[in-house]
N, C-alpha and C positions, 0 to 999 in steps of 0.2 A: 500770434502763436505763443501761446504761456502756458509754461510749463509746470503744473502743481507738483513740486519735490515730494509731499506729504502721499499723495497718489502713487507716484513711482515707487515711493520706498514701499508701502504696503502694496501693492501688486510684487513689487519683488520678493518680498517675504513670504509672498499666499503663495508664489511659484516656487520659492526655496521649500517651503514645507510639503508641498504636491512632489516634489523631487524625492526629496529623504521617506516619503511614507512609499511610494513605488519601491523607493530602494529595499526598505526595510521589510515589506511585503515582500518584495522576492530572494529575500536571504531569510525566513521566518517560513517561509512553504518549501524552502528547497529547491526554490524555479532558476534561481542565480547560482552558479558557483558550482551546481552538482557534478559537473564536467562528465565525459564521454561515459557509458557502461555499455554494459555486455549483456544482449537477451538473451531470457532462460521460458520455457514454456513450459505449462503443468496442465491436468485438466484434472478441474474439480464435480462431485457428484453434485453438491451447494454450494454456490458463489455467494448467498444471501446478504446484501452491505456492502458488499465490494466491488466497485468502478473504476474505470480507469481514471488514475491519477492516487490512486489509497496509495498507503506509503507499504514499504516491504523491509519488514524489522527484521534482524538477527541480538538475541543477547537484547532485545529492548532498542536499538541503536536500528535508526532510518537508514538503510543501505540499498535502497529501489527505490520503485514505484512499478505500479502495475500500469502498463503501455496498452494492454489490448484483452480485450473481454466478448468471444464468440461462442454463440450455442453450435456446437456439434450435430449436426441434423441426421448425423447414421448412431451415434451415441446418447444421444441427449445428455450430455455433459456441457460443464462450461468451458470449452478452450482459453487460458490466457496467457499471456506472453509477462514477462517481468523482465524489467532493467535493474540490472543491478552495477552497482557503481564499480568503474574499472579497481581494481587494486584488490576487492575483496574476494577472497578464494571462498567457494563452498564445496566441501566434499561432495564426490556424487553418488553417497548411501544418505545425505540428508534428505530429511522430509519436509513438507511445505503444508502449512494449516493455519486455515483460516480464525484468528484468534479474535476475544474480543478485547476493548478497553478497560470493563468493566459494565455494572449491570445496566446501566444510563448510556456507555458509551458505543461511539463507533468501531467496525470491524478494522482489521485490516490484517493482512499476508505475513505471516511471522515463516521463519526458517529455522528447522530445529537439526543445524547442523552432527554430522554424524562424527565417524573415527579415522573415514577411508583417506591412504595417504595421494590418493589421485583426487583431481579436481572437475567441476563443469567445466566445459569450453563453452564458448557461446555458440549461440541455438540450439541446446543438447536440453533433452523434457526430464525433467523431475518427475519421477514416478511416482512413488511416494507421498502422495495429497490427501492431506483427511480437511473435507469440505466444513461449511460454518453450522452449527448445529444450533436450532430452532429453541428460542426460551422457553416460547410461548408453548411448543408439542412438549418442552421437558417439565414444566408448570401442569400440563394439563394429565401427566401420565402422575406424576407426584401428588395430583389430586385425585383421581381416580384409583392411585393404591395400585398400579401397574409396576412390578418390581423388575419384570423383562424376564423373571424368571420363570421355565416352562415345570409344572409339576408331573 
């Protein structure tokens, strides 16, 4: 029974590196460390981009994620639930709108907090939701010269 020292030590290092890249993936998604929050629900007219697990910004700054994404079958709306991380208050005259990254990038749940000096409680619905608006319908009205306004 002989033991290649040379083997051990690289198997230990290929398992030290598989450790730190898990680690660092779940401090780099937000899957580590986000500790307990508080759900909030909204329903939007366009969900378009957005799944459970998009992140939920306020001010730019990750402070959710979206938990749960259902169609409404008496509304045909999208019902979704958000976690938002314990500690952060949001007024409940803010609005919640589906924002993008940029023209390349992905959607995701932005909060455009209000003035009101009361807060959500959890599981209380955000009324206030302007859903994710279409490039491709605002590209093809911009080409066709469709101004939205009626003469």
């Amino acid at each position: 029974m002989s033991e290649n020292t040379t083997e051990v030590l690289v198997g230990g290092a290929v398992l030290a590196a598989a450790v730190a890249f898990v680690l660092y993936t779940g401090q780099a998604t937000g899957f580590a460390g986000q500790g307990a929050g508080y759900p909030l629900s909204a329903s939007f007219r366009s969900l378009e981009g957005v799944t459970v697990g998009t992140d939920v910004r306020l001010a730019g700054v990750k402070v959710g994620t979206v938990t749960g994404v259902t169609l409404n079958p008496e509304t045909y709306r999208a019902d979704t639930t958000l976690s938002v991380v314990s500690g952060v208050e949001i007024p409940d005259d803010s609005a919640v709108i589906v924002s993008q990254e940029g023209l390349l990038g992905g959607n995701f749940v932005e909060i455009m907090p209000g003035g009101s000096p009361f807060f959500y409680e959890e599981g209380d619905e955000i009324l206030d939701t302007q859903g994710s608006v279409s490039l491709i319908s605002l590209l093809l009205k911009f080409v066709a010269g469709d101004s939205g306004a009626s003469e």
